[in-house]
C-alpha positions, 0 to 999 in steps of 0.5 A: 459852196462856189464853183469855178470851172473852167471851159475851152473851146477846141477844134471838135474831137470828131473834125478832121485836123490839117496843118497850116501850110507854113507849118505855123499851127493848126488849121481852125478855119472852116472847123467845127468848134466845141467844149474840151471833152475833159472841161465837159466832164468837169462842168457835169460833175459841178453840175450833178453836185449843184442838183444834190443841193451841195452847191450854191452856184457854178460859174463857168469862165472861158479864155479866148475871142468872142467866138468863146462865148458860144462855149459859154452858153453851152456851159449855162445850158448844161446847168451853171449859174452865169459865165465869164468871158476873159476876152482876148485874141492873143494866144494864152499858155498854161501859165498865163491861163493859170494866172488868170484863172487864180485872179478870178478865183479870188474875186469870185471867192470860189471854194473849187476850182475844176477843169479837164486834165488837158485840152485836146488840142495842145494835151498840155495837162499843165493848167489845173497844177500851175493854178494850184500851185499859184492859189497854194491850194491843194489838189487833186488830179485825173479825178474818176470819182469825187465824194463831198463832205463838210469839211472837203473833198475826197477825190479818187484818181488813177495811176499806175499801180491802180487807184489812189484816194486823197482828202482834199480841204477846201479850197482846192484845185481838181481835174478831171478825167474821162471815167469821172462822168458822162456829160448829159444832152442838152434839152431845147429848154435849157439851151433857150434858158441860156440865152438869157443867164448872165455874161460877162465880159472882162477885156484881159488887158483890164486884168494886168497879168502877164502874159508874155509866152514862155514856150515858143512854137517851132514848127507843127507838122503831121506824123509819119505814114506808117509803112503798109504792112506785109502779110506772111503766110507761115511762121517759118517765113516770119522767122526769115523776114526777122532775119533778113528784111529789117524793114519789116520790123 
């Protein structure tokens, strides 16, 4: 079996986010840089399977400017076979992420398709269904535990009432949420290794998808600051603030 797992580099979860001054979008320069936490999540799990001898090679795929390849070599030293690179400089929505990852699904001949449910910077959790949807695959979303059998997958996934477990055929589209695993530290050897595993890459203009966004960006700005709270020495101070002091609420 063949994995496709997909991999975004996103401003790193620990960074301290600022807004453009134009209020055009985030500011990404001088900003640490890393792998989308759940997209971690989903190349470990390829991973682990590819160590039980389930899976005969992972290829790690990335959409973005030359700067994605260091995302890449992180994939490869966590454990994939080869990474590709879709190389562009223009911004790329859900679905035109989810139409270039189906065309190299197909080309790549991939049994499983899996990426993190969202990407911490945009929290879309839109990609992993529009791929599905285009490839007519079945799907399984906010995976915390997955289980490969002969014929399919089961996937476990959370919702509201609790836990819901689906058969997946393959081929099929799964996403991946933060209970499913934890991603493994990374040896000297295998980040050396990495240098020297295949990748490739592919101009997206070769790829003749569309593009062409869909959701426009109006303007990004910071929250709010709450207001400081107030410190109340009785409850029956509490009851006549309630009363009398809506600010407070």
């Amino acid at each position: 079996m063949k994995i496709l797992v997909a991999v975004k580099r996103v401003a790193d979860y620990k960074a301290s986010i600022r807004i453009k001054s134009d209020g055009s979008g985030v500011e990404t320069a001088n900003i640490k840089m890393s792998m989308n936490p759940f997209d971690e999540i989903a190349m470990e799990e390829a991973v682990r399977w590819k160590e039980k001898k389930g899976v005969s090679e992972i290829i790690a795929v990335s959409i973005g400017a030359d700067a994605c390849q260091e995302t890449l070599r992180t994939a490869l030293a966590m454990g994939a076979d080869r990474g590709i690179l879709i190389k562009t400089d223009q911004t790329v929505h859900p679905l035109a992420t989810a139409k270039i990852l189906a065309k190299i699904a197909q080309q790549e001949s991939v049994q499983l398709v899996m990426l993190g449910k969202q990407a911490i910077d945009t929290d879309n959790n839109q990609a992993g269904q529009m791929l599905a949807g285009l490839l007519n695959w079945p799907q399984g979303t906010f995976a915390s535990k997955l289980d490969f059998h002969d014929n399919g997958v089961s996937v476990t996934r959370e919702i509201d009432g609790g836990l819901e477990t689906l058969f997946l055929q393959l081929p099929a589209v799964i996403t991946t949420d933060l209970r499913l695993n934890e991603p493994r530290y990374l040896s000297l050897p295998n980040i050396v290794q990495a240098k020297r595993k295949p990748l490739d890459v592919i101009p997206l203009e070769t790829l003749n998808i569309d593009i062409a966004s869909r959701v426009y960006t109006l303007k990004v700005m910071a929250p709010e600051k709450r207001r400081a709270g107030k410190r109340l020495e009785s409850a029956a101070e509490l009851v006549n603030a309630l009363k009398h002091e809506a600010q407070v609420i």
